[in-house]
C-alpha positions in Angstrom: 21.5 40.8 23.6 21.4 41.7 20.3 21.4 38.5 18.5 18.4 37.6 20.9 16.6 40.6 19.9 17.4 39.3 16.1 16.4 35.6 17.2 12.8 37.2 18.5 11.8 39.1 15.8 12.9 36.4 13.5 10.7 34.0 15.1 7.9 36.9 14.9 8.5 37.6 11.2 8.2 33.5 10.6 5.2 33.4 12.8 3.3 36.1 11.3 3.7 34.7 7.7 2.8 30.9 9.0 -0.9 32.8 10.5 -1.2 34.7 7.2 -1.1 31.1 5.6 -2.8 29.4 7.6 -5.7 32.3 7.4 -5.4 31.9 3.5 -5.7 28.0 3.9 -8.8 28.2 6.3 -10.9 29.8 4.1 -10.4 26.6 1.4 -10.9 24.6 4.5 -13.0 25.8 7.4 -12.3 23.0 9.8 -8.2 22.8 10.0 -6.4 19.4 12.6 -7.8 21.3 15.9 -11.5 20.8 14.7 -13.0 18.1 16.8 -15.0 15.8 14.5 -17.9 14.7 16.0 -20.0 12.6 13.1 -19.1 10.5 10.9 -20.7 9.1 7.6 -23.0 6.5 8.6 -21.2 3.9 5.6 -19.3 1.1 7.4 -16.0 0.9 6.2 -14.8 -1.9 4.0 -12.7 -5.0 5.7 -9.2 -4.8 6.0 -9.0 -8.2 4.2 -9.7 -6.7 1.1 -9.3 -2.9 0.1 -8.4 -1.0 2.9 -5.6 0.8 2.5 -4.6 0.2 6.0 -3.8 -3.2 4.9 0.4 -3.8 5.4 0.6 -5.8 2.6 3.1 -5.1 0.0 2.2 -2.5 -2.4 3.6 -3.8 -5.9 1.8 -7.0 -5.0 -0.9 -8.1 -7.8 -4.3 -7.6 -7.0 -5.5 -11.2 -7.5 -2.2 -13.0 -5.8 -2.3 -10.7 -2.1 -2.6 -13.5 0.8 -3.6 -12.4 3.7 -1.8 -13.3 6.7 -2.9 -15.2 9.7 -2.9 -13.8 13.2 0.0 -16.0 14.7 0.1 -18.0 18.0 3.5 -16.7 19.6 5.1 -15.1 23.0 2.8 -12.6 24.5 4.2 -9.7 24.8 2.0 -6.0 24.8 -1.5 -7.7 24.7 -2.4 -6.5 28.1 -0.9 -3.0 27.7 -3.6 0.0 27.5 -3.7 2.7 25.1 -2.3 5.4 27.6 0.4 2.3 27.7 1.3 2.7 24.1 1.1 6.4 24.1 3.4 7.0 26.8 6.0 4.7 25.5 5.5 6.4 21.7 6.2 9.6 24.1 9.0 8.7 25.4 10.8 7.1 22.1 9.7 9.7 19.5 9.6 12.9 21.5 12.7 15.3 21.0 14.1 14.9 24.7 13.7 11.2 24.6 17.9 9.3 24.7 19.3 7.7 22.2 20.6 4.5 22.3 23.9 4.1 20.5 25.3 0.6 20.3 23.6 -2.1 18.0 22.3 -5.1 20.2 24.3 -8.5 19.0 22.1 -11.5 17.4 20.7 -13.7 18.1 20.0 -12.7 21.8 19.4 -8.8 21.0 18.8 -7.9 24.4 18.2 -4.6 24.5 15.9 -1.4 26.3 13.2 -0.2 24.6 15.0 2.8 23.8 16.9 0.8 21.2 14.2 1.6 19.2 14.4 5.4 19.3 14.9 6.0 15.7 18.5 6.9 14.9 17.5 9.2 11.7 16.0 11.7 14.5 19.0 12.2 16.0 21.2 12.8 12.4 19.1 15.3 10.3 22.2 15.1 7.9 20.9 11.5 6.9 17.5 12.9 6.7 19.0 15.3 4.2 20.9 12.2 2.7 17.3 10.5 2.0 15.7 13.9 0.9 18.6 14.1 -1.5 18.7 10.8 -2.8 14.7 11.1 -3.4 15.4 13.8 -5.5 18.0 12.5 -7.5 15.9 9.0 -8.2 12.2 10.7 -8.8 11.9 10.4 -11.5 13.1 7.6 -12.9 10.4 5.4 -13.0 8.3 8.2 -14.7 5.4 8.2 -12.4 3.1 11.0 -13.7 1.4 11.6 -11.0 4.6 13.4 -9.0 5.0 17.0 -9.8 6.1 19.9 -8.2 4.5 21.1 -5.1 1.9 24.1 -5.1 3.1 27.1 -3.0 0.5 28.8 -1.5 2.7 32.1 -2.1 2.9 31.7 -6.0 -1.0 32.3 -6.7 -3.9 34.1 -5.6 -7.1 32.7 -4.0 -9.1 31.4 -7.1 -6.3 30.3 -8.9 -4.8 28.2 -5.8 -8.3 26.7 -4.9 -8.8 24.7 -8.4 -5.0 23.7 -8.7 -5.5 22.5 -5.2 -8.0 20.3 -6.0 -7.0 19.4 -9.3 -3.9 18.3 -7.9 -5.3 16.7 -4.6 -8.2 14.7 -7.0 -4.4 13.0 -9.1 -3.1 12.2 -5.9 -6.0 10.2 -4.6 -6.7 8.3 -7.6 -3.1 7.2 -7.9 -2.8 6.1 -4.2 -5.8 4.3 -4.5 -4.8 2.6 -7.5 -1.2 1.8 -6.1 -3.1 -0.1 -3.0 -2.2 -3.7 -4.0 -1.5 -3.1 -8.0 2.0 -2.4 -9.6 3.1 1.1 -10.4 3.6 0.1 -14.3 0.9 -1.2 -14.1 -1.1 2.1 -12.4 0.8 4.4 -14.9 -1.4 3.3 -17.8 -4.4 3.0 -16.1 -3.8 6.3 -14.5 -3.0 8.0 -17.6 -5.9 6.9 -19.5 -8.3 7.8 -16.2 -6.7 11.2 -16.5 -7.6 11.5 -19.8 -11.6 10.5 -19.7 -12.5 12.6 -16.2 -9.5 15.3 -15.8 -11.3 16.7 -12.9 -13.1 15.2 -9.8 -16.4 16.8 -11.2 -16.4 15.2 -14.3 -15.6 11.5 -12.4 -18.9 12.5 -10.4 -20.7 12.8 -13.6 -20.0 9.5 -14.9 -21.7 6.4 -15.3 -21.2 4.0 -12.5 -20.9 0.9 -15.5 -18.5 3.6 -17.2 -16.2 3.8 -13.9 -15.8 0.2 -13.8 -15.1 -0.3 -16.8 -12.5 2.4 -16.8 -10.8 0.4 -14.1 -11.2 -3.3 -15.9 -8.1 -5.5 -15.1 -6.8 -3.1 -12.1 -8.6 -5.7 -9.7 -10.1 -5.3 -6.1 -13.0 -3.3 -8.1 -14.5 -2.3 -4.9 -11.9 0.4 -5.5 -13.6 1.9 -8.2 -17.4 1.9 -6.9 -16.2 3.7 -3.6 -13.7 6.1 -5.5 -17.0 7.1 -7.7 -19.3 7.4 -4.7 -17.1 9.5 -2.6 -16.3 12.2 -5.5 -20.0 12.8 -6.0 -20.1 13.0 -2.5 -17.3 14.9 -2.5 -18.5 17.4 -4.9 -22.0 17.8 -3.5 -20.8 19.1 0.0 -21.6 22.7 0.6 -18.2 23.1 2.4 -15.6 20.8 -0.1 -17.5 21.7 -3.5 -15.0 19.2 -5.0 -12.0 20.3 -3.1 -10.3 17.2 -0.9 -10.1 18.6 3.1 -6.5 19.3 3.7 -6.1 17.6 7.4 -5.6 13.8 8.1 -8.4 13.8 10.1 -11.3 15.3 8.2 -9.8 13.4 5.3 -11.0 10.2 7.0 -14.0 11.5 8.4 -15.5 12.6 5.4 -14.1 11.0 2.4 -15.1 7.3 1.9 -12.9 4.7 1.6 -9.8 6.8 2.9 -7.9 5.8 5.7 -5.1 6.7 7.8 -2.2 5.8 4.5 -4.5 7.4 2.2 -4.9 10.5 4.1 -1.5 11.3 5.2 -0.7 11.0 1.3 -3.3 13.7 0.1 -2.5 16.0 3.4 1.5 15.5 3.0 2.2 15.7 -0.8 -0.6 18.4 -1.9 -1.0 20.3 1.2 2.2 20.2 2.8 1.7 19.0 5.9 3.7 17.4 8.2 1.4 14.5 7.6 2.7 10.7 8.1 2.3 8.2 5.3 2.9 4.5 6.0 2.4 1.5 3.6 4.0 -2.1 3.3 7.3 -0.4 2.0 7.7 1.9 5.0 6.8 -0.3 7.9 9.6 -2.4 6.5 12.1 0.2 5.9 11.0 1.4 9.6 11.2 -2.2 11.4 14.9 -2.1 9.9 15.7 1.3 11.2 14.2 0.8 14.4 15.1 -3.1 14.8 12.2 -3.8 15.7 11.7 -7.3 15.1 7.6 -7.6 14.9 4.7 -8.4 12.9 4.2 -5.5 11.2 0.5 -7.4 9.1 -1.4 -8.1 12.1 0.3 -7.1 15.1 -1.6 -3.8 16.3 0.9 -2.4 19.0 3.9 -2.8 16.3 1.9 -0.9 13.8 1.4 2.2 15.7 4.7 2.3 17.3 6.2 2.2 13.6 3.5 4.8 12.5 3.8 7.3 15.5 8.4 7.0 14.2 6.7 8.2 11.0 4.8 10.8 12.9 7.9 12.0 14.6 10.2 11.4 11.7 8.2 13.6 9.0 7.6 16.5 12.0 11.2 16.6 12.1 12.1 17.1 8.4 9.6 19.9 8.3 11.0 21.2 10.7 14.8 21.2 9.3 13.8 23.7 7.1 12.1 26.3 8.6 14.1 26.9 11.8 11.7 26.1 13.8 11.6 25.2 17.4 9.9 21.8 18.3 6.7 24.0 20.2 6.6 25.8 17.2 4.1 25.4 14.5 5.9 24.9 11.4 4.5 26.7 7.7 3.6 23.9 5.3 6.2 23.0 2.5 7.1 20.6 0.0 9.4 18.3 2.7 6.8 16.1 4.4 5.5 15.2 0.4 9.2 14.1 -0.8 10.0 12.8 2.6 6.9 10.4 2.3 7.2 9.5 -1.3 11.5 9.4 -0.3 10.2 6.1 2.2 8.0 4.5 -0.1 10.1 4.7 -3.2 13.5 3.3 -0.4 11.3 0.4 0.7 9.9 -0.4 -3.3 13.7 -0.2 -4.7 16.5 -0.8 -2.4 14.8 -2.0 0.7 13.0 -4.5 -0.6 12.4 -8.3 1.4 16.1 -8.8 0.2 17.5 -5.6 0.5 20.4 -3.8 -1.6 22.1 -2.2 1.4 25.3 -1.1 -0.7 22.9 1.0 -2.5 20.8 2.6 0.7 21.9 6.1 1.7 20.7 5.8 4.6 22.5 2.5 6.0 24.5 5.0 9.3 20.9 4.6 11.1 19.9 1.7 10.2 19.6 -0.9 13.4 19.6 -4.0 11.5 22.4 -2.9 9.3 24.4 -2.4 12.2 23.2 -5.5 14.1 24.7 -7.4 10.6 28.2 -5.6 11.0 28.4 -7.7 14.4 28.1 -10.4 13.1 30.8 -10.3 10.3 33.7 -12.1 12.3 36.8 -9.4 11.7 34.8 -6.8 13.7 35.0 -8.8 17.4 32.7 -6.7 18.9 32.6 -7.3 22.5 29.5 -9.2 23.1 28.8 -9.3 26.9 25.3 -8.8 28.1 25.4 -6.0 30.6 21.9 -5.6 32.7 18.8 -4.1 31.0 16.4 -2.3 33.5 14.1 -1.5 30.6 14.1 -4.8 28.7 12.1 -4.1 25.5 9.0 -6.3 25.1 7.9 -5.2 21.3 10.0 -7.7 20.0 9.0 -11.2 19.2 12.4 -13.9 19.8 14.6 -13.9 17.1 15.1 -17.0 17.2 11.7 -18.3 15.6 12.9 -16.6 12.6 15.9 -18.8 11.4 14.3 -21.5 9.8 11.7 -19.7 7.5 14.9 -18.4 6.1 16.8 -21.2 5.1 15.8 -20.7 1.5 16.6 -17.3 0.6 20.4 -17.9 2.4 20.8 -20.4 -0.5 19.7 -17.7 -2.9 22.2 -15.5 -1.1 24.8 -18.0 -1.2 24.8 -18.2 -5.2 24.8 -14.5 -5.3 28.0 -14.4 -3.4 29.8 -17.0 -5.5 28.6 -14.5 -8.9 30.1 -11.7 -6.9 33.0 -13.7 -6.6 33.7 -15.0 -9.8 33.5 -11.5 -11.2 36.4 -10.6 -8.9 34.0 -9.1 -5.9 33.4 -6.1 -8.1 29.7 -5.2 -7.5 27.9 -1.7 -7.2 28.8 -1.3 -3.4 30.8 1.9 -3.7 27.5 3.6 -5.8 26.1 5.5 -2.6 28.9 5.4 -0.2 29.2 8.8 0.1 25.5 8.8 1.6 26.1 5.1 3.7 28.8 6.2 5.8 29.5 10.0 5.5 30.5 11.1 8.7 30.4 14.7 10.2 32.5 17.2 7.6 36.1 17.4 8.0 36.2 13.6 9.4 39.0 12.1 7.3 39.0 8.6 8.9 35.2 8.3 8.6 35.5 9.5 4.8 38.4 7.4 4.1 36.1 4.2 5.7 33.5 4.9 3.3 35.7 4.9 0.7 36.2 1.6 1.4 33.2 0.1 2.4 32.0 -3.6 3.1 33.7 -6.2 1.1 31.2 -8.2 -0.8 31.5 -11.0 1.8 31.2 -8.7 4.4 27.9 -7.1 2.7 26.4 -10.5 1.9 26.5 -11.5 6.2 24.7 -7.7 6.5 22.2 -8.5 3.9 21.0 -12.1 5.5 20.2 -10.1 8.9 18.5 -7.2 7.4 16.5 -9.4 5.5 15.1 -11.2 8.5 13.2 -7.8 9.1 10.7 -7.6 9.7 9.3 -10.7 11.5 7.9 -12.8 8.9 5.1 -15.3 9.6 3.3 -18.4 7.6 0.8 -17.6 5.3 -2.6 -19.0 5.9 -3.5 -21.7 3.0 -6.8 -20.1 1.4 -10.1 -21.4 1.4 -10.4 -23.3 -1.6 -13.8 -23.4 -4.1 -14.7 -24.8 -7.5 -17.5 -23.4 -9.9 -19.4 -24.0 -13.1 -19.5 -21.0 -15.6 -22.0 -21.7 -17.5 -21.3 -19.8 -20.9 -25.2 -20.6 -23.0 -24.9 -19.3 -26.5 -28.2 -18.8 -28.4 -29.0 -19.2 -31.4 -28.4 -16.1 -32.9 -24.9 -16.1 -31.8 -25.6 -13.8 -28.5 -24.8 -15.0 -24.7 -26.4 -14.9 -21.6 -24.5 -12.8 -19.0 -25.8 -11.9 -15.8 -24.9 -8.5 -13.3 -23.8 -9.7 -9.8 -24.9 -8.3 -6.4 -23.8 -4.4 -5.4 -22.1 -5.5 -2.4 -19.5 -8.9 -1.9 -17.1 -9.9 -4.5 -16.6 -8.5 -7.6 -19.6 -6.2 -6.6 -21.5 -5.0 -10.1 -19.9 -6.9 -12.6 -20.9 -9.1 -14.8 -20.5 -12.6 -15.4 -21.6 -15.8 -17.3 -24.3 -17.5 -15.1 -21.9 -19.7 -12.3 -22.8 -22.4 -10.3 -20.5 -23.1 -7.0 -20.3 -26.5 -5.8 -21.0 -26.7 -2.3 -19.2 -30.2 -2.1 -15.9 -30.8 -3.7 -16.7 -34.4 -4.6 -19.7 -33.0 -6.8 -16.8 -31.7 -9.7 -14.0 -34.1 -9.4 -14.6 -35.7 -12.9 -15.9 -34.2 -16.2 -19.1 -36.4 -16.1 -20.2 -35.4 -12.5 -19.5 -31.5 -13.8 -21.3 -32.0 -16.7 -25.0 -33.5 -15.0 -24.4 -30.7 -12.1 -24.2 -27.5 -15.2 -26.4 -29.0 -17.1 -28.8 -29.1 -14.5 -28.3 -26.0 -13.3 -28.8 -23.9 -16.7 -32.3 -25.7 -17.3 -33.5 -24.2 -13.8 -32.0 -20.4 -14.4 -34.5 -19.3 -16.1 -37.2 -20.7 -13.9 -35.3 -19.3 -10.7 -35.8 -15.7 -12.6 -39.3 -15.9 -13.2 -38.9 -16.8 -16.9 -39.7 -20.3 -18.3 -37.7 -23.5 -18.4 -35.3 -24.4 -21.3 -34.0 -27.8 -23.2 -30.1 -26.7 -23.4 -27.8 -28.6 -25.1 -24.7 -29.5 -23.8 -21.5 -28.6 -26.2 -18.5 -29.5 -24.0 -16.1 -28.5 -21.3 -13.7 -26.1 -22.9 -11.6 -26.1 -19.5 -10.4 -24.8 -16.3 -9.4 -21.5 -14.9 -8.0 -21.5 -12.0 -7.5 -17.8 -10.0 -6.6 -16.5 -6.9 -8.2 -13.9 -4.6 -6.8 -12.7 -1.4 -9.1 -15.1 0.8 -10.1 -17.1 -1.8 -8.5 -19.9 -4.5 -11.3 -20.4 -6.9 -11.7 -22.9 -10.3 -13.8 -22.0 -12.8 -14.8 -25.3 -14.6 -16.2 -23.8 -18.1 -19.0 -25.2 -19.5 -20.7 -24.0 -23.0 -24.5 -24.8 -23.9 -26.4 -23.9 -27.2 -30.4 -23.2 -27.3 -32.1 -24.5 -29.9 -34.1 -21.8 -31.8 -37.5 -20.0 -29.7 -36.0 -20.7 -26.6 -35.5 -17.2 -24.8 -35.5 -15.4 -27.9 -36.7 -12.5 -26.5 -35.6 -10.2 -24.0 -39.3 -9.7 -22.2 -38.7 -13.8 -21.5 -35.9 -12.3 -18.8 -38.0 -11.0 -16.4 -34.4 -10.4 -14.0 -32.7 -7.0 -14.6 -29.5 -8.8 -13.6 -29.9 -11.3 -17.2 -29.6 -9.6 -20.0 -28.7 -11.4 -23.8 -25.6 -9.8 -25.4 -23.5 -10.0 -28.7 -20.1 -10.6 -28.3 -18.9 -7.2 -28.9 -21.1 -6.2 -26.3 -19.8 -9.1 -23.6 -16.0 -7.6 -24.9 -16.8 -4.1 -24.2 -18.7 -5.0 -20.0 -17.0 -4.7 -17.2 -15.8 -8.2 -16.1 -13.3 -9.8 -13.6 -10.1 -10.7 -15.2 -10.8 -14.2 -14.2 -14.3 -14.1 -15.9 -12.9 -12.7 -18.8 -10.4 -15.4 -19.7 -13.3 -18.1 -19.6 -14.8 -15.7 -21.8 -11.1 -16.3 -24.0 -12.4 -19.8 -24.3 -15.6 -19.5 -25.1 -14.5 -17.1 -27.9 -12.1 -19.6 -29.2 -15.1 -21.7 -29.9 -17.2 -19.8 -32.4 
């Protein structure tokens, strides 16, 4: 009786100091996760295609180099299921009651009940520990300086909590943007230096819009940059944020353009503490393996959210671990969700990568396809009768399709067998052991097995499987376009750029006047090139209200060929000189978007990196 009474006012003490928080926290942020938001801006959000950070593309890919992925035709499986479908099956796989289902299904049949897919790390919170621990031991080795310590609302008072809040909420935003689609060496620079010209979201709503963009020259996707700078001013002008991000998911999305579901659970999660979820390309695939679930994980809606309500469950339950909470329980924000998040994200960019370093995963004793792989290494003989399945999963695609889009990256596997071999199968497989396979304490046997762990043969059979998740599927060849880029140097040594449209591709920057060729057979030899620029650049100024020009034709300096996400463009570069008189003068340019410019001035604009290497050329020439 007494323990209970201990146990009660326990829970009381805990509750009362999570309301006194919470009270604290509400008067940053009137409207908390229960606020119903009933209007949203009026801006349409941008395409998935392009910037959106729901996008499930890789996030170390390039900017320029992201292809996005087809829908493909293949066994319909959940098309017909409704949302209250989805949501009960998300209930009954990720809420605390639901079974786990202990033995790994066998390839390539992997029959199995849906509740195969009840993530094994909910069950084990001493492997969630494992990955908590790992993430701290690994932070900060890649010297990312936009992960620092979390702010407890505890250590400061009111005034001084409000502005590191949003100081340190404003860092997180612009790194997350920047890390959609763009390398984190390459964001560290670019970050630092963005740090360094607006050190606070006020001063970034004070800039320049030309300033901003050129600030973020060479990061790509510049969309990126206009919507960053339009939501801090917006963000600043609110009566209720005065510069100060909202601290829920939801009103995160509602009210801040340009920020999505990833975005959101980032800012809510590693500033506020929140047991927020936050899912990129990393994490779906570090999920698909945990869960085995063997989807399309780019297009494939119903796989999404099942992998993003595991997050959901998953980061609920490691704040939970360390507060003692029950699962009714509202549980007081900490500094767990954040490195539990960033602890996914940094598994799935270093170890759990398309070909996956499983000797060096600490979290390999939940991991479905890991375990699927340990069936199929021929000293286990697992016993691989099919016994009947009631509740025959139907998220998974066939397993079978996969094989032969695989058949190259075996070979690569092969060769690094033989290297393992030849240098007498000593690899780093024993680096994490400890994590892989640590049993419950006191297990000798189990300890002693993960001693040992796979033998490099045995790891290299585990690797091939993992690697087949999660369902990969054939890029879509991209549209294809050619161009002229007219570079027309005057007399005086300046060139004639021109601004492009707000909106569409490359929105705001500027370019060398461009001609696209609306049929390929109108560029496929110099000659026919050469009639269509020429052309062209004696009409520009007409087409802008100014008055026609005699240019002469100097030569093709070449071809620069550069890839967008939809779109595989050559630019054919042309240069042209003006003879003396012709559009000497600025008032000749009656457009706003033509302006003449030295070439210190066409160095210094804010231009696409493709753009900017026909520039290179033109240079070359003076």
């Amino acid at each position: 009786m007494d323990k209970f009474l201990q146990k009660t006012q326990a829970r009381a003490t805990r509750s009362s100091a999570i309301n006194a928080s919470q009270k604290f926290l509400s008067q940053l942020e009137p409207e908390d996760d229960k606020t119903s938001v009933t209007k949203k801006r009026a801006a349409k959000r941008p395409s998935p295609s392009h910037d959106e950070d729901f996008d499930a593309s890789e996030r170390d890919a390039t900017p320029e180099n992201d292809v996005k992925l087809p829908v493909t035709k293949r066994r319909k499986t959940q098309s017909a299921r409704g949302k209250n479908a989805n949501s009960k099956i998300h209930e009954t796989l990720f809420s605390s009651e639901g079974e786990t289902c202990q033995n790994p299904c066998t390839p390539p049949s992997r029959h199995h009940p849906l509740s195969y897919h009840r993530p094994l790390l909910l069950k084990e919170s001493s492997s969630r520990q494992a990955l908590l621990s790992w993430f701290d031991g690994v932070s900060t080795k890649r010297s990312m300086p936009w992960r620092k310590a979390w702010i407890n609302p505890k250590d400061h008072g009111q005034t001084e909590l409000r502005n590191l809040l949003e100081r340190r909420a404003y860092e997180v935003w612009i790194s997350e943007i920047m890390l959609q689609q763009t390398r984190v060496a390459v964001v560290i620079d670019y970050w630092n230096r963005w740090m360094g010209k607006w050190p606070t979201i006020h001063d970034l709503a004070a800039a320049s819009a030309d300033d901003v963009l050129s600030a973020w020259r060479g990061l790509g996707y510049y969309s990126r940059a206009t919507r960053i700078h339009e939501a801090a001013k917006l963000v600043v002008n609110d009566s209720t944020m005065e510069g100060l991000l909202p601290s829920c998911t939801q009103n995160l999305e509602a009210k801040v353009p340009g920020v999505g579901r990833y975005t959101a659970g980032a800012i809510s999660a590693i500033v506020f503490g929140r047991a927020a979820p936050m899912v990129d390309g990393n994490v779906l695939r570090v999920l698909s393996r945990q869960l085995g679930l063997f989807g399309n994980v780019k297009t494939n809606k119903v796989v999404i959210d099942t992998l993003w309500a595991a997050a959901d469950a998953l980061v609920k339950a490691i704040a939970r671990d360390g507060a003692d909470a029950q699962n009714d329980e509202e549980v007081e924000t900490s500094d767990r969700p954040g490195r539990w998040g960033q602890a996914l994200m940094e598994l799935g960019s270093t170890i759990c990568i398309p070909k996956p370093n499983c000797s060096e995963c600490p979290i390999t004793s939940t991991c479905r396809a890991y375990a699927e792989g340990q069936t199929l290494i021929p000293s286990k003989g697992r016993d691989k009768k099919i016994g009947d399945i009631e509740d025959l999963c139907d998220l998974c695609e066939p397993f079978e399709e996969s094989t032969a889009s695989d058949e190259p990256e075996v070979k690569v596997e092969a060769k690094t067998a033989k290297k393992a071999k030849a240098n007498g199968g000593q690899g780093k497989q024993m680096t994490l052991a400890a994590f892989a396979f640590k049993g419950p304490p006191g297990d000798k046997k189990a300890s002693a097995k993960a001693e040992t762990g796979p033998s490099p043969r045995d790891m290299e059979v585990i690797v091939d499987h993992a690697r087949k998740f999660p369902l990969k599927v054939i890029k879509k060849a991209v549209r294809e376009e050619e161009t002229l880029v007219c570079v027309i140097r005057r007399g005086d040594g300046q060139y004639l750029i021109q601004k492009r449209p707000e909106k569409g591709l490359l929105a705001g920057l500027w370019e060398f006047p461009s001609y696209i060729l609306e049929d390929p057979k109108d560029g496929d030899t110099p000659a026919k090139r050469r009639s269509k620029a020429l052309s062209y650049v004696s009409k520009l100024p007409g087409e802008h209200g100014g008055k026609a020009v005699k240019p002469k034709h100097v030569e093709e300096l070449g071809s620069v060929p550069w890839l967008f996400s939809h779109l595989k463009l050559t630019m054919h570069v042309h240069l042209f000189t003006l003879e003396d008189g012709d559009l000497n003068d600025t008032e000749s340019l009656t457009s706003s978007r033509l302006r003449w410019a030295t070439p210190e001035a066409v160095d210094e604009e804010s231009m696409g990196t493709g753009m900017r290497k026909c520039w290179t050329l033109a240079k070359d020439q003076d």
